[in-house]
C-alpha positions, -999 to 999 in steps of 0.1 A, spaced: -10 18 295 20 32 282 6 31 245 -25 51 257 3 75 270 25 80 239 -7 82 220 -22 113 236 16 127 236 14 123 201 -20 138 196 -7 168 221 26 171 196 5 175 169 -26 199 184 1 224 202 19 223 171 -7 236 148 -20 265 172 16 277 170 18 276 140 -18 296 141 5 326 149 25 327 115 -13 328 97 -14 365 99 19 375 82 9 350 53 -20 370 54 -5 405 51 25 392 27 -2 385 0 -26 411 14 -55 384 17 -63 382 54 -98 366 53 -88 339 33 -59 332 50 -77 329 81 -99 306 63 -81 285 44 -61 280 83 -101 264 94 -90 235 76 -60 224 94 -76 236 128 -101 205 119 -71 182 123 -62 202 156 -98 195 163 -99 162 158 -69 147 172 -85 170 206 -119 148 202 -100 115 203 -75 120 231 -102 132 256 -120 96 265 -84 82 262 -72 104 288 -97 98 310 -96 60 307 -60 64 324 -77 81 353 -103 54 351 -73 31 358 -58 50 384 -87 52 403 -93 14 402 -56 8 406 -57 34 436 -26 44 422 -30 84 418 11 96 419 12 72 385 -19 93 370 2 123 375 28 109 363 16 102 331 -1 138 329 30 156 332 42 137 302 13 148 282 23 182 292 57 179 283 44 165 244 26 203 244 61 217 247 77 196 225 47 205 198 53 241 203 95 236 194 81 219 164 56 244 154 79 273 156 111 251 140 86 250 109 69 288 109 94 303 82 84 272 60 51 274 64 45 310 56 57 304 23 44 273 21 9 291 34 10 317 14 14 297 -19 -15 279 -8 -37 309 -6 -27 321 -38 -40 284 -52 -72 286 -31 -76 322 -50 -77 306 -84 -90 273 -83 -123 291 -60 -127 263 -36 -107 240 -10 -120 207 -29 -106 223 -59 -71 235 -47 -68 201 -30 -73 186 -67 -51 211 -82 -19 208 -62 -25 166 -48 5 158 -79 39 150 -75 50 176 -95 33 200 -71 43 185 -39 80 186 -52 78 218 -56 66 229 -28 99 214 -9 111 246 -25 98 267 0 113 247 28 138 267 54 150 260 85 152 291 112 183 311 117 201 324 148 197 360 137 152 353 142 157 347 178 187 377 181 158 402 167 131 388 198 142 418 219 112 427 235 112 464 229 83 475 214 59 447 225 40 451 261 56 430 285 19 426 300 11 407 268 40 383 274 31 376 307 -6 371 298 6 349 269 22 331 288 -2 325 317 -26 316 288 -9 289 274 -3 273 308 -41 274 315 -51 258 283 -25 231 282 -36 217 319 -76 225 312 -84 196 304 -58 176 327 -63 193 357 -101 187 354 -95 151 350 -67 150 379 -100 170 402 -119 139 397 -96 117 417 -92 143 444 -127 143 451 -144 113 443 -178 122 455 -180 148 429 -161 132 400 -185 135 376 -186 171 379 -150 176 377 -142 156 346 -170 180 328 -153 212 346 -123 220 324 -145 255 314 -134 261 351 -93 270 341 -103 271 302 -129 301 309 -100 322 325 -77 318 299 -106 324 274 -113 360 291 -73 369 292 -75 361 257 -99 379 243 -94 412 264 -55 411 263 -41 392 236 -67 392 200 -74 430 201 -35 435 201 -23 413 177 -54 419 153 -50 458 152 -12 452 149 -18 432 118 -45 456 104 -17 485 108 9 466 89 -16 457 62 -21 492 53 12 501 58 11 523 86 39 498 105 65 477 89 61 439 86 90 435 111 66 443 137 44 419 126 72 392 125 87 402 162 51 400 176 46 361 162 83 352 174 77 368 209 40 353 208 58 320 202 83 323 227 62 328 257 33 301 248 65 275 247 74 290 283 35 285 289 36 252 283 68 248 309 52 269 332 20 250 328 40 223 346 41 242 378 5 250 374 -12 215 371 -16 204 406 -29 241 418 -52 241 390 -65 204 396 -71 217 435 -93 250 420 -116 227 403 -118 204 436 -129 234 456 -153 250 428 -168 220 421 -174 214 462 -188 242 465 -211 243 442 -221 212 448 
């Protein structure tokens, strides 16, 4: 059981790990003034994000098969809140490694550019000689990144909704899952319910968070704000979605309850 544990933790690490890193796409973008493909070219790692999603779902739920045969349900908890811990620890990682993997990103999009095709850049730059040169662009964050995170010039509505959006989407899933052993007559129904917490963060998102941060980039693109701005908005972006994920700590039993009581009542 423990292996099933540290198994999703790891496939958490690595999906909350990539979608913070999701935030640095956009000033890769703008540095070499090609957006679209950036955006792109960032599809193919979101497969991996994708993936590593698909596979720890049924694993997940096998521990709360277990639980509920074990009757043990403080022990599925438990074992949630680690998962949800792994999201925080992905998030450190993926903003540890944004300043390397701008420059790593945008070096990347410059290859895409010329060889005309992902297939083709992966030919192009899978050699040793490539790879060692791409430890080049390596660099580890400084002090003086988080001393210019003042949050002066960015909403404080958006931090807050950032941060109430990454707390909903790291105990979606989870909480849905945890639902099904609170009501057992409708278990089926919660275990399919995540849409429940998801579709609220979805709706923040969307009105609150993308039109900001997409007409923010489209300003520093054509020059009409410097790309500091840019920069402060993916550190402060950053910031509150690892606070999300600590604060979705506090969320996960509340959330688990919602989806009992929808669920209920629609049923």
């Amino acid at each position: 059981m423990l292996e099933k544990v540290l198994l999703i933790a790891l496939f958490t690490v690595t999906i909350h790990m990539i979608e913070t890193l999701a935030y640095s796409v956009r000033i890769a973008g703008v540095r070499t003034a090609r957006l679209a493909t950036a955006l792109s070219l960032f599809n193919m790692i979101v497969i991996v994000s994708r993936t590593a999603n698909m596979i720890q779902a049924p694993i997940a739920g096998s521990l709360v098969d277990e639980g509920r045969n074990s009757g043990n349900i403080g022990l599925v908890e438990e074992q949630f809140r680690i998962i949800i811990g792994s999201a925080s620890i992905g998030t450190i990682l993926g903003a540890i490694l944004i300043p390397s993997f701008i420059l790593i990103f945008a070096r990347a999009i410059m290859h895409l550019e010329q060889a005309g095709s992902i297939p083709q850049m992966l030919k192009n730059i899978a050699t040793i000689q490539k790879l060692r040169k791409a430890t080049e662009h390596v660099r580890s964050p400084r002090w003086w990144m988080l001393r210019s995170l003042r949050i002066g010039g960015v909403p404080k509505r958006l931090v807050v909704f950032n941060v109430l959006i990454s707390a909903i989407y790291t105990v979606g899933v989870l909480a849905a899952l945890y639902a099904s052993l609170l009501t057992p007559e409708h278990q089926s129904a919660a275990m399919n319910s995540s849409g429940l917490i998801n579709g609220v963060a979805t709706i923040l998102m969307v009105l609150f968070i993308d039109p900001r941060v997409a007409m923010l980039t489209d300003q520093v693109l054509h020059g009409r704000k410097d790309q500091a701005e840019i920069h402060k908005m993916v550190g402060i972006l950053t910031l509150s979605r690892l606070l999300g994920t600590l604060f979705a700590q506090v969320i996960f039993i509340p959330a688990a309850y919602w989806v009992k009581i929808a669920v209920e009542f629609l049923g």
